[in-house]
Phi, psi and omega in degrees: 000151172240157208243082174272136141275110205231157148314157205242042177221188183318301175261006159276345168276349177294311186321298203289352188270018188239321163302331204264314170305336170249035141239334145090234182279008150296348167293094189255092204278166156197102203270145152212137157325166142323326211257014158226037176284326208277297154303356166276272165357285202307284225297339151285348170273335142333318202281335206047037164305126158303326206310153143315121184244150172224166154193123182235156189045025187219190180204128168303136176275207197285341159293317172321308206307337191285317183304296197289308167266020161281332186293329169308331211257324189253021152133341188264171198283130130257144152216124182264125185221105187235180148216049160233143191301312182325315174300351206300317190307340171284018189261010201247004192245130179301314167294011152266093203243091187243081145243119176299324181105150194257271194304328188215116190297153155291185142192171186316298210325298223296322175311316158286335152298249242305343160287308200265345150318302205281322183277016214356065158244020154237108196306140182296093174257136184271343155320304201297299185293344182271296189327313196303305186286333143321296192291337170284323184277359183277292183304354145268008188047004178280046161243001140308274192328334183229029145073000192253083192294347190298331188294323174311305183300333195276293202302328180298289178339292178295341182293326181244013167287321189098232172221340167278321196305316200276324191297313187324316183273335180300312197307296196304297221298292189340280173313328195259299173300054170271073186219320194198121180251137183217139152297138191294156148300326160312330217238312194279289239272332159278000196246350188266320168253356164287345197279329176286290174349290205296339162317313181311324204265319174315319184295308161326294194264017154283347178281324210242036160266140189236151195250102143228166192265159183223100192083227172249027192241165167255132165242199191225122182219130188211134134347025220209197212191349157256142159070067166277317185322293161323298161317301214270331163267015179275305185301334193267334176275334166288359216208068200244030178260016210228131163251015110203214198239155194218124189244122186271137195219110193277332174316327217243330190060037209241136185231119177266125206236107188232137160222153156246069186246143182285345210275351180258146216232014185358316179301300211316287180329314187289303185332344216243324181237005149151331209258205176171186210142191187261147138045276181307306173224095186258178157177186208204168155301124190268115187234192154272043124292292187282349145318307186277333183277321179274319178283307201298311206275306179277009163239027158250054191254156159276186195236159151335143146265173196248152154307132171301144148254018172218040167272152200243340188238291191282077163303166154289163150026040152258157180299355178278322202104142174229152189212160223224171159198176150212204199302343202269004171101358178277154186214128189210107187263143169255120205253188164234141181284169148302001195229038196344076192242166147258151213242192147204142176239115180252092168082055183045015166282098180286112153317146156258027149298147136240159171232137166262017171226148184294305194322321203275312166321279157017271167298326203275280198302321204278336186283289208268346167265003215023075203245140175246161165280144175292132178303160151321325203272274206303325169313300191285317195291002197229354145312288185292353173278308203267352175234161218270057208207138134315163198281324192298297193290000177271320186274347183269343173258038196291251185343343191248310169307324188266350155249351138313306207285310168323318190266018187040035169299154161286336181264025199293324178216068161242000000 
């Protein structure tokens, strides 16, 4: 028998479905996590099995890796195929085969077809290589970037199929096509209503996101147990002052970790607490440790409030100034200087922070007051309690009253 361990998510199940095809019922599969790859692995080496062992897209810790090269050393086949940089130290191993990719990111499956190409014990299918390259820009997330949803839709495709229903079909699908892989109509018209979902639920858990810092970072932290991928790059765009987003999942006991910033380094970060993954997209063990620095700490928090999106006067980035709050009852405007910088005033008080960009202003008020933009309806209701103006004359002088009063014209309301 050859014996693979794989990750239990997309493209480790792309890995186990690339087995059962070059090996076909020689395939003894076991998708796993982190947090029990370590104890599966040993208690098969235990066994003093002769078998070909693979293990892709996932990485052993350090006593295993020491069991995996004495078994090597005394004859027997390891092979290890990863692309996440936290893996890189298995390359130093004859049996460790670790690349993210330079010019073009990786992902398991393709590393692994291309190793069993070079060694023929698989036939070149061109199903197999579209299906593949799907599963690489979804796990590398570069179907944002070019826009290729379908990498998205496979992923769905696999969340509600589930993970044998979808490798079965994918085998058979592969195999009866091998010339081109596409979606059915049945398959576009459920995957056209999982995308309304899953809005719902992104909406949801942007109201129950709560903002604190861990290290040196402002994170973002919500509950939830579905859609990590999604959520998480949603959240982060919606939220795009948070540098990343951090989703706790008590089912699973598991903290899933995403950005899409380069300056934030997410594997590093999970790393730190037991756990790794890519730049981008990580994760780590929900323990008592990590329990106490991320959970204990984020439920006496209020959740963000969202951004108005149809305000018309209390705007970003006007010449007027915009102005934010939060829970505590602050009211904090950011303004433009004489010196056309930004400025920020909290309880008639000038910061001595200035910015020469709105955005960097911004980032700055939303990190450290946790702070939103204000609706309009509240900007004008707090204008007619403090000037002698009606609400109508307040919103038709709005831009010209807040910018006479920066410059301390006499005539701002007459």
């Amino acid at each position: 028998m050859i014996k693979l361990f794989t990750d239990s998510d997309l493209d480790g199940t792309a890995c186990a479905l690339i087995a059962e095809l070059a090996f076909e019922n020689e395939a003894e599969i076991t998708h796993c996590t982190y947090r029990n790859l370590d104890d599966r692995v040993e208690a098969f080496l235990l066994q003093n099995s002769g078998d070909p062992v693979f293990i892709t897209d996932l990485s052993v810790n350090e006593h295993v890796e020491k069991r995996l090269e004495e078994r090597f050393q005394k004859g027997s086949h390891v092979q290890m195929i990863d692309h996440h940089a936290t893996a890189m130290h298995f390359n130093d191993y004859e049996w460790g085969f670790v690349d993210p990719g330079n010019d073009k990111k990786t992902c398991a499956g393709t590393l692994f077809y291309q190793f069993l190409l070079e060694k023929e014990k698989i036939e070149r299918l061109e199903s197999l290589e579209q299906f593949l390259e799907l599963v690489r820009k979804y796990d590398t997330w570069e179907w944002e970037e070019d826009n290729e949803v379908d990498a998205k839709r496979l992923n769905d495709l696999f969340s509600i199929m589930g993970r044998e229903t979808f490798k079965s079909e994918m085998l058979r699908r592969l195999t009866r096509d091998p010339d081109s892989f596409a979606f059915n109509e049945s398959e576009e018209m459920i995957l056209d209503l999982e995308e309304r979902k899953i809005e719902r639920y992104i909406h949801q858990k942007n109201r129950q996101l709560v903002q604190m810092d861990v290290d040196e970072y402002c994170i973002g932290l919500v509950h939830a147990e579905s859609y990590h991928s999604e959520l998480g790059n949603e959240l982060n765009k919606r939220n795009p002052h948070l540098d990343f987003i951090t989703i706790i999942n008590d089912g699973s006991r598991r903290l899933g970790f995403r950005t899409i910033h380069d300056e934030a380094d997410v594997s590093e970060f999970a790393s730190r607490y037991g756990g790794g993954g890519h730049p981008k997209a990580s994760g780590c063990e929900l323990n008592e440790d990590t329990f106490r620095i991320f959970v204990a700490p984020s439920f006496a928090l209020k959740p963000l409030r969202k951004d108005p999106e149809r305000n018309k006067l209390n705007e970003r980035n006007s010449e007027s100034g915009t102005f934010y709050e939060n829970h505590e009852g602050k009211i904090i405007y950011l303004r433009p200087s004489r010196d056309d910088r930004w400025e920020i005033m909290c309880r008639g008080e000038v910061e001595k922070n200035e910015f020469d960009q709105f955005e960097d202003a911004e980032r700055y008020v939303k990190r450290s007051y946790h702070a939103w933009l204000r609706s309009d309806k509240e900007v004008v209701e707090d204008f007619v309690r403090i000037l002698p103006l009606t609400k109508k004359q307040i919103i038709d002088r709005y831009h010209y009253m807040i910018k006479s009063m920066l410059h301390q014209e006499e005539d701002a309301l007459s």
